[in-house]
Backbone as CSV, one residue per row, in Angstrom:
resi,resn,N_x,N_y,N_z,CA_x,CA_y,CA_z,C_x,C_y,C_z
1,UNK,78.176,70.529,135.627,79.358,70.260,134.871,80.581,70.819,135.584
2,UNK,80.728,70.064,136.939,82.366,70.680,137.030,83.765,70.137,137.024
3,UNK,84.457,70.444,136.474,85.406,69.895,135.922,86.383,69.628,137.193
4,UNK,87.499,69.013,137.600,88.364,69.023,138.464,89.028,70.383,138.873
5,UNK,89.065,71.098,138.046,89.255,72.375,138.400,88.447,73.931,138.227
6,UNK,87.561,73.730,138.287,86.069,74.231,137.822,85.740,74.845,139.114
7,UNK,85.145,76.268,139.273,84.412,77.166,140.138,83.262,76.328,139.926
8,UNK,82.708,76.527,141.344,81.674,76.058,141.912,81.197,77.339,142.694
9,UNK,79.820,77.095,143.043,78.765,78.260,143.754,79.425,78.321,144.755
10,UNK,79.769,77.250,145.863,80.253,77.742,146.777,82.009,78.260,147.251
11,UNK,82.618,78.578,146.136,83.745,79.792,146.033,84.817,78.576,146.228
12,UNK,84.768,77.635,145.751,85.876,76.539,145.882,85.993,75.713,144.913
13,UNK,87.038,75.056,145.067,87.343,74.048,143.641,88.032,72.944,144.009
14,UNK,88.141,71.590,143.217,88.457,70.360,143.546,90.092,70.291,142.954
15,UNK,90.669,70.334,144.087,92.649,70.109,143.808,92.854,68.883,142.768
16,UNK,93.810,69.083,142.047,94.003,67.380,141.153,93.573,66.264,142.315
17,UNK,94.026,66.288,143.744,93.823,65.049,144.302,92.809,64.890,144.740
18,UNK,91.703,65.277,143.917,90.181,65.443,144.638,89.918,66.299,145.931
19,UNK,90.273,66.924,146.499,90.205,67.415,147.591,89.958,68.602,147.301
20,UNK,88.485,69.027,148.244,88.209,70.491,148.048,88.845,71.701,148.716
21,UNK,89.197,72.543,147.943,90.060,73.537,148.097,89.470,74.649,148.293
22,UNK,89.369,75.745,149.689,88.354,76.845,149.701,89.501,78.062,148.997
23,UNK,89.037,79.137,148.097,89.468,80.401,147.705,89.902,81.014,149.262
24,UNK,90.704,82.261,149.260,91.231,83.000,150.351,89.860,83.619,151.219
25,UNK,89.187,83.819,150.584,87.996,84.597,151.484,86.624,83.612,150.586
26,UNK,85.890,83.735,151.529,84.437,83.001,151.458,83.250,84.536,151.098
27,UNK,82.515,84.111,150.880,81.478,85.032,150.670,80.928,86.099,151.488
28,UNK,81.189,85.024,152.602,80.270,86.026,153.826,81.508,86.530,154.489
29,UNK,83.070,86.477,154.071,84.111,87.437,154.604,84.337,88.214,153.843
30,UNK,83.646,88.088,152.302,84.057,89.147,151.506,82.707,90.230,151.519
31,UNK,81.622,89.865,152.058,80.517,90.812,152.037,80.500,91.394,153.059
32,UNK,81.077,91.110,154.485,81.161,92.155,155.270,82.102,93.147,154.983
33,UNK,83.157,92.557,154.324,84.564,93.611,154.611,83.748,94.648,153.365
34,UNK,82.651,94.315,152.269,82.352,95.518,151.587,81.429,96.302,152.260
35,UNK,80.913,95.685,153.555,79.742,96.659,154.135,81.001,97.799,154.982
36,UNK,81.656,97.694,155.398,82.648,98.239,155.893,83.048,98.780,155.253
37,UNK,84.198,98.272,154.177,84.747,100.110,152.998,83.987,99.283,151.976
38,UNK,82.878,100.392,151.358,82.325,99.754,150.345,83.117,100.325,149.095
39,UNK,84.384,101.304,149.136,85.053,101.857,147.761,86.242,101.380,148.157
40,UNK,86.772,100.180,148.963,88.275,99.650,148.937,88.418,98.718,148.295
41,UNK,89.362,98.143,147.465,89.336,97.194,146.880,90.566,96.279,147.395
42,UNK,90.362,94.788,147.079,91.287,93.711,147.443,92.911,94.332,147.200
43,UNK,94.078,93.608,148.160,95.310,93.399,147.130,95.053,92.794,145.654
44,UNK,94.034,91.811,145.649,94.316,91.265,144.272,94.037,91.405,143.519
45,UNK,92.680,92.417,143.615,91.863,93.561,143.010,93.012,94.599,142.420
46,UNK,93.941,94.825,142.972,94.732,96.171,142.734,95.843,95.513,142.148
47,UNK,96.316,94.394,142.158,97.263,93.866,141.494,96.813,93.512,140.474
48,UNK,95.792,93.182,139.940,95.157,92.839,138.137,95.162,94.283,137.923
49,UNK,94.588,95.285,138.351,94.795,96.517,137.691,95.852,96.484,137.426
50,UNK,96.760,97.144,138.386,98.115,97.387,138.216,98.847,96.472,136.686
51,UNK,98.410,94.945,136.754,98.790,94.231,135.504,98.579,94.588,134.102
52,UNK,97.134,94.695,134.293,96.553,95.421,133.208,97.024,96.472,132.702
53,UNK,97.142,97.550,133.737,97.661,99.151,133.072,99.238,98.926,132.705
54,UNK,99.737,97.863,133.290,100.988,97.624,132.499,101.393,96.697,131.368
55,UNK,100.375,95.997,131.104,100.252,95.360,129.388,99.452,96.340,129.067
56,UNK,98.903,96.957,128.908,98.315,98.625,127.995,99.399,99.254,127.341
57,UNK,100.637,99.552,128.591,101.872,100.544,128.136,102.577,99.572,127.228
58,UNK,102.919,98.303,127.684,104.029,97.434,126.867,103.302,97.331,125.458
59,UNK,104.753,97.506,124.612,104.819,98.212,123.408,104.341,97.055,122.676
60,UNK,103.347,96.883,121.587,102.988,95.466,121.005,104.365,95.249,119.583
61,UNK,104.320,93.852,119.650,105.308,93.475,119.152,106.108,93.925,117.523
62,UNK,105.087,94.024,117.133,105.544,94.654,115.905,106.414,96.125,116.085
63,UNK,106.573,96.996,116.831,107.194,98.281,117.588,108.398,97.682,118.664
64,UNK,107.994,97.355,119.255,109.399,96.536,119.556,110.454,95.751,118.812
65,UNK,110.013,94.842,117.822,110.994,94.822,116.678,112.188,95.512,116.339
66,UNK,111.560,96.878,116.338,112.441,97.965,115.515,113.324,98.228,116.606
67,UNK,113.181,97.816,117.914,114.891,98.181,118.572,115.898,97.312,117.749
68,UNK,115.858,95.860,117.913,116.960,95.584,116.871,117.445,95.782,115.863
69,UNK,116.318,96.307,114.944,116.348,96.726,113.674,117.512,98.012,113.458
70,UNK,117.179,99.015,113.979,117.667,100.085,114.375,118.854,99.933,114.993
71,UNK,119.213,99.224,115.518,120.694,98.761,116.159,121.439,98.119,114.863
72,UNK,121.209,97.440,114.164,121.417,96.763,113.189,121.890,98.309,112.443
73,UNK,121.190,98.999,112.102,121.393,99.935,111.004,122.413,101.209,111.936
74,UNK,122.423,101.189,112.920,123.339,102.063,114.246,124.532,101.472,113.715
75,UNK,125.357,99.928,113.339,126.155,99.611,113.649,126.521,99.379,112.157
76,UNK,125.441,98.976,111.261,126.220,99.676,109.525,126.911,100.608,109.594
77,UNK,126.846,101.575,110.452,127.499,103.475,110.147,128.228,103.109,111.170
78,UNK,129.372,102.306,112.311,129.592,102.568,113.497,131.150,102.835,112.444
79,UNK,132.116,103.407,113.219,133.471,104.321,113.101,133.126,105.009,111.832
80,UNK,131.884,106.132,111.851,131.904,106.912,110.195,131.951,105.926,109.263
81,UNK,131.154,105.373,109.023,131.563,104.398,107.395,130.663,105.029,106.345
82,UNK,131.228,106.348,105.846,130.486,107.356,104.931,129.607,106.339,103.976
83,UNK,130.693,105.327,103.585,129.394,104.539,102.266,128.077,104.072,102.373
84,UNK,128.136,103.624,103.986,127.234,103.215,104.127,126.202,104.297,105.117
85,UNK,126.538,105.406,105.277,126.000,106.162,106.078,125.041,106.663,104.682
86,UNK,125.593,107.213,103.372,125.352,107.453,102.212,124.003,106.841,102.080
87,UNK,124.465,105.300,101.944,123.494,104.971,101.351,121.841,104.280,102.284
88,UNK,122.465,104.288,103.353,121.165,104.305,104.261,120.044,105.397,103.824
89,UNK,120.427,106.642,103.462,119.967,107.749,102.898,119.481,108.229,101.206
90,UNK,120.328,107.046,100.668,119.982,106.924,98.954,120.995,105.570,98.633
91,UNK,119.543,104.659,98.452,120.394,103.638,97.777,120.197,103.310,95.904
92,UNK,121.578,104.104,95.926,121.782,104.108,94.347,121.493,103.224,93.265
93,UNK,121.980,101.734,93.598,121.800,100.936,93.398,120.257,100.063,92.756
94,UNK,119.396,100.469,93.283,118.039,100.171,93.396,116.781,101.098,93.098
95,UNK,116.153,99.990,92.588,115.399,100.773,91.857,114.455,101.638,92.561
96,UNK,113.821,101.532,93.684,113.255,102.331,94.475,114.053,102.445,96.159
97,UNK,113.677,103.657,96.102,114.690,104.265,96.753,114.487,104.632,98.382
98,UNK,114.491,104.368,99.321,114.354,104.504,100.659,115.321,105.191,101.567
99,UNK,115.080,106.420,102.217,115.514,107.414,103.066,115.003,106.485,104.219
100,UNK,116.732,105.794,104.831,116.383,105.288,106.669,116.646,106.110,107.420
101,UNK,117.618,107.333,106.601,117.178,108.399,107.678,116.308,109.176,108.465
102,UNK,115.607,109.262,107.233,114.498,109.912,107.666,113.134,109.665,108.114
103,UNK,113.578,108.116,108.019,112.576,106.904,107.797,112.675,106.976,109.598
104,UNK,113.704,106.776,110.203,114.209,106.399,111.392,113.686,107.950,112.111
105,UNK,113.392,109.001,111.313,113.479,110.031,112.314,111.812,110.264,112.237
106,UNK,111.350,110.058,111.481,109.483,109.764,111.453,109.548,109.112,112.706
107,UNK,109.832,107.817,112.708,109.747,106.730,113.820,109.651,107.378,115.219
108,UNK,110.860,108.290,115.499,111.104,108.678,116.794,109.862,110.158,116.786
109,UNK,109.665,110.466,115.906,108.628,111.474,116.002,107.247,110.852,116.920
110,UNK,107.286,109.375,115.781,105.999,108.680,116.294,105.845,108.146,117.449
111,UNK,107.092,107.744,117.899,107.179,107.044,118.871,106.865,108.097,120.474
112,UNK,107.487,109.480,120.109,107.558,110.543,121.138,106.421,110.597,121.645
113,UNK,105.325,110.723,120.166,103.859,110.938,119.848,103.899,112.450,119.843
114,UNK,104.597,113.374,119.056,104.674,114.574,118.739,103.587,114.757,117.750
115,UNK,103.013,114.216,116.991,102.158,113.428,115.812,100.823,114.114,116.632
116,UNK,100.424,113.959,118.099,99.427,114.001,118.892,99.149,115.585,119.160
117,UNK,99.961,116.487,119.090,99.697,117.517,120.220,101.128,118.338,119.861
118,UNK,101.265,119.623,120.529,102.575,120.458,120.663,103.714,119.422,121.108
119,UNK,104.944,119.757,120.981,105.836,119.483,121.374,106.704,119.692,122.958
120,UNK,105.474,120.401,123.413,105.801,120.594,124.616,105.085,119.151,125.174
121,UNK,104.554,118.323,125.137,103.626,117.319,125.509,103.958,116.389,125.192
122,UNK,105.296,116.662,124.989,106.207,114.490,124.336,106.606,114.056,125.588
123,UNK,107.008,114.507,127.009,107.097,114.024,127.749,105.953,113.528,128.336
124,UNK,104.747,113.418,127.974,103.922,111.978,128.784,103.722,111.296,127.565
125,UNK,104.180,110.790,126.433,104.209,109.825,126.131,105.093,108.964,126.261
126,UNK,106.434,109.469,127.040,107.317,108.531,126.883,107.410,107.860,128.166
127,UNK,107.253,106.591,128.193,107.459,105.765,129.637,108.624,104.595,129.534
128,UNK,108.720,104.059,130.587,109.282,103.229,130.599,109.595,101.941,129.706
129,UNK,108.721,101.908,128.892,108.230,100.951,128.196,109.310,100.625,126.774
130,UNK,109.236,102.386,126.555,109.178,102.683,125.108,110.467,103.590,125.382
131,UNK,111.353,103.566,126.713,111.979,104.824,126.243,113.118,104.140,125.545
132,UNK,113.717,102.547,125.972,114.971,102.102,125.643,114.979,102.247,123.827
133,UNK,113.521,101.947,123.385,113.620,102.019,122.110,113.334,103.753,121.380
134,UNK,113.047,104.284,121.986,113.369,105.774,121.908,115.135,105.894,122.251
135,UNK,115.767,105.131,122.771,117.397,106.040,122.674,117.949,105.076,121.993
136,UNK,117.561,103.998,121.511,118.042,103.610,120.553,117.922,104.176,118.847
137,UNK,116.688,104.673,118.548,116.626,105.787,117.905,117.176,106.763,117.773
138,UNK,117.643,107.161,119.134,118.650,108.296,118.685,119.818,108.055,118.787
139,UNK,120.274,107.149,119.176,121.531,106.354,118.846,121.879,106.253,117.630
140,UNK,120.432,105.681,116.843,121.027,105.310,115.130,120.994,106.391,114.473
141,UNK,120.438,107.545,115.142,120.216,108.643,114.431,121.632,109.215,114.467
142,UNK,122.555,109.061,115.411,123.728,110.140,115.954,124.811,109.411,115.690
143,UNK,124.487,108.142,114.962,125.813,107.219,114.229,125.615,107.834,112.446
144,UNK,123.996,107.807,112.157,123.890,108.018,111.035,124.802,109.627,110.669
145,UNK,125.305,110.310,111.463,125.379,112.249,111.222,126.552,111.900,111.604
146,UNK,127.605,111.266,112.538,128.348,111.401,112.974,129.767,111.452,111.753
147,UNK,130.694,112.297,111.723,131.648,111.666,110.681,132.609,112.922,110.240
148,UNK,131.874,114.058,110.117,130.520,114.058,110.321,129.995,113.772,109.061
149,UNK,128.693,113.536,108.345,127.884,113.190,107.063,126.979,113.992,107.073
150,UNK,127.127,115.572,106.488,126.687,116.240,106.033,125.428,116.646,105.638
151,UNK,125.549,115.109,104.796,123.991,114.967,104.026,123.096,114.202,104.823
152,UNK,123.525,113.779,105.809,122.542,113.531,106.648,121.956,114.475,107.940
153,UNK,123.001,114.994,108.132,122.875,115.996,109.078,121.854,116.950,108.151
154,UNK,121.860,117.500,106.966,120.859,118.174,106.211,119.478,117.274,106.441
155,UNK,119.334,115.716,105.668,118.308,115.336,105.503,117.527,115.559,107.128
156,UNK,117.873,115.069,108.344,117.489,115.402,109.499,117.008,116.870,110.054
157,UNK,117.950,117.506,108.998,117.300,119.168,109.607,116.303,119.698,108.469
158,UNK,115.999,118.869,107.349,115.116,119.810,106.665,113.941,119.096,106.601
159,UNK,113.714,117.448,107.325,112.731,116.821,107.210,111.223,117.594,107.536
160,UNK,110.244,117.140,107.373,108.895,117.813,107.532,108.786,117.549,108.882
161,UNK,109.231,116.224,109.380,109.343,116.017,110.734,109.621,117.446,111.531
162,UNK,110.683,117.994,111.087,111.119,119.172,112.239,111.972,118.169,113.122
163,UNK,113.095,117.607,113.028,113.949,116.784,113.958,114.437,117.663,114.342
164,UNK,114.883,118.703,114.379,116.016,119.524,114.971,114.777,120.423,116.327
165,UNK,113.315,120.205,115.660,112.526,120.378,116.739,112.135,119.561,118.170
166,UNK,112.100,118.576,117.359,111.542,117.147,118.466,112.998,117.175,119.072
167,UNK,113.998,117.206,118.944,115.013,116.836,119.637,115.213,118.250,121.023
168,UNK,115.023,119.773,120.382,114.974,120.496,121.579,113.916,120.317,122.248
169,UNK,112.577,120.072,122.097,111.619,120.179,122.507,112.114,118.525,123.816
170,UNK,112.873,117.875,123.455,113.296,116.810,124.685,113.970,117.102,125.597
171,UNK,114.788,117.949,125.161,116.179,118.260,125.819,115.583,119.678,127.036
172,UNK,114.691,120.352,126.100,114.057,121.184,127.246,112.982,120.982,127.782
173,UNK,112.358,120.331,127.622,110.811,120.072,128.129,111.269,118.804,129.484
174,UNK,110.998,119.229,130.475,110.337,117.940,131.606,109.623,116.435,131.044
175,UNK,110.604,115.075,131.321,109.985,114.164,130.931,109.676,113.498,131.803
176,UNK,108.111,113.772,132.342,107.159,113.333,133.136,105.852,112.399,132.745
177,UNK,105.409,112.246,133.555,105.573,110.842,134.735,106.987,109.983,135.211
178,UNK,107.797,109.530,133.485,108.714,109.192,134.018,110.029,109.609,134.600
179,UNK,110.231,110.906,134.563,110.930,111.180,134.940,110.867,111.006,136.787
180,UNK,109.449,111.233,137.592,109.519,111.139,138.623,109.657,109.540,139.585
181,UNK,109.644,108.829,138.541,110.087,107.410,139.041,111.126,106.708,138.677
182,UNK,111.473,106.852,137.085,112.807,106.536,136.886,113.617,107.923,136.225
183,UNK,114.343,108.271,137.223,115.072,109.331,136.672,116.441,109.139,136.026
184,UNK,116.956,108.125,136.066,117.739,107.622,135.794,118.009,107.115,134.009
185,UNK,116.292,106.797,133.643,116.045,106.222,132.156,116.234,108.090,131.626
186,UNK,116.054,109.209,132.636,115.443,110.393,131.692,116.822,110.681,131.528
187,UNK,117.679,110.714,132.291,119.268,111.046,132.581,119.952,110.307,131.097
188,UNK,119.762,109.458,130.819,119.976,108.389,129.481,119.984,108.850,128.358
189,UNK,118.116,109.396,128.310,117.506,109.626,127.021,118.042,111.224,127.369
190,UNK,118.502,112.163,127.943,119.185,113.760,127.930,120.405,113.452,127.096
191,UNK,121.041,112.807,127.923,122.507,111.919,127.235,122.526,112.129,126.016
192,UNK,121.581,110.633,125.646,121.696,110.518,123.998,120.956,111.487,123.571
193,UNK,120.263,112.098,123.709,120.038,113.400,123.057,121.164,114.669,122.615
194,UNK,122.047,114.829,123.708,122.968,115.439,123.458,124.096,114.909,122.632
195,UNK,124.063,114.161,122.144,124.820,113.466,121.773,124.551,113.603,120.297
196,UNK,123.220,113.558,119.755,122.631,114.036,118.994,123.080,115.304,118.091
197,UNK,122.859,116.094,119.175,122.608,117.639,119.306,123.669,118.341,119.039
């Protein structure tokens, strides 16, 4: 059963125009080169890894969401707009009642993965992946306090979270792995941290 584009035993396949097409290496070039380094692996071998370990890190979609989300609610509060900084924090109005403050500062807890381990150990969870939506977090966090709003600046410092923890524990702790490849994203997330702070 082989189809027009169908593996066959002998390491080749039939092009749309019928014409057989051999793979880059044949059998007997790929079995010597393993008698030779039998622990090296292909470029293309190392490029599916490499793929792989980088759809592992990329953030699944439902978590990515919340960057816009969070921008959205960054820009309700943008020049101090106490009413609405207020009520991000207690909405009066309604019958059940939702803290996005604090809602938003869980998030960045979770996201750090402080949740996992000491707080000295949030810098290897944060990569590249996940950091833009980590400073967007603290973006909405540092629009939500800014004004300044009091009561938010309280709700943030008395949460169970410990925000006033997770935030030094960034600002002083080494953020590695990524910091040694993109230092530039860590330079960002110090920034908006201070900014925070």
């Amino acid at each position: 059963m082989n189809g027009p584009h169908q593996r066959r035993e002998d390491s080749s396949f039939d092009s749309p125009a019928g014409n057989k097409v051999g793979l880059l290496k044949n059998r007997q070039g790929r079995n010597s080169e393993e008698e030779e380094h039998p622990h090296s692996t292909t470029h293309e071998e190392m490029t599916d890894k490499q793929v792989k370990e980088k759809d592992e890190k990329k953030l699944p979609p439902m978590v990515a969401l919340m960057q816009p989300i969070l921008r959205f609610l960054q820009l309700l509060c943008e020049n101090h707009n106490r009413d609405l900084q207020n009520y991000l924090r207690h909405q009066h109005n309604n019958k059940s009642h939702y803290n996005l403050v604090c809602e938003t500062l869980q998030f960045l807890d979770c996201i750090c993965g402080s949740t996992t381990g000491g707080l000295g150990l949030l810098g290897l969870y944060i990569n590249e992946h996940n950091v833009s939506l980590i400073n967007q977090a603290l973006a909405s966090l540092t629009e939500y306090c800014q004004g300044p709003c009091h009561e938010n600046q309280n709700a943030i410092a008395m949460h169970e979270s410990n925000g006033i923890d997770i935030i030094t524990a960034l600002l002083l702790n080494e953020i590695n792995p990524l910091g040694k490849n993109r230092m530039e994203l860590v330079l960002q997330l110090k920034v908006n941290l201070y900014k925070l702070n």
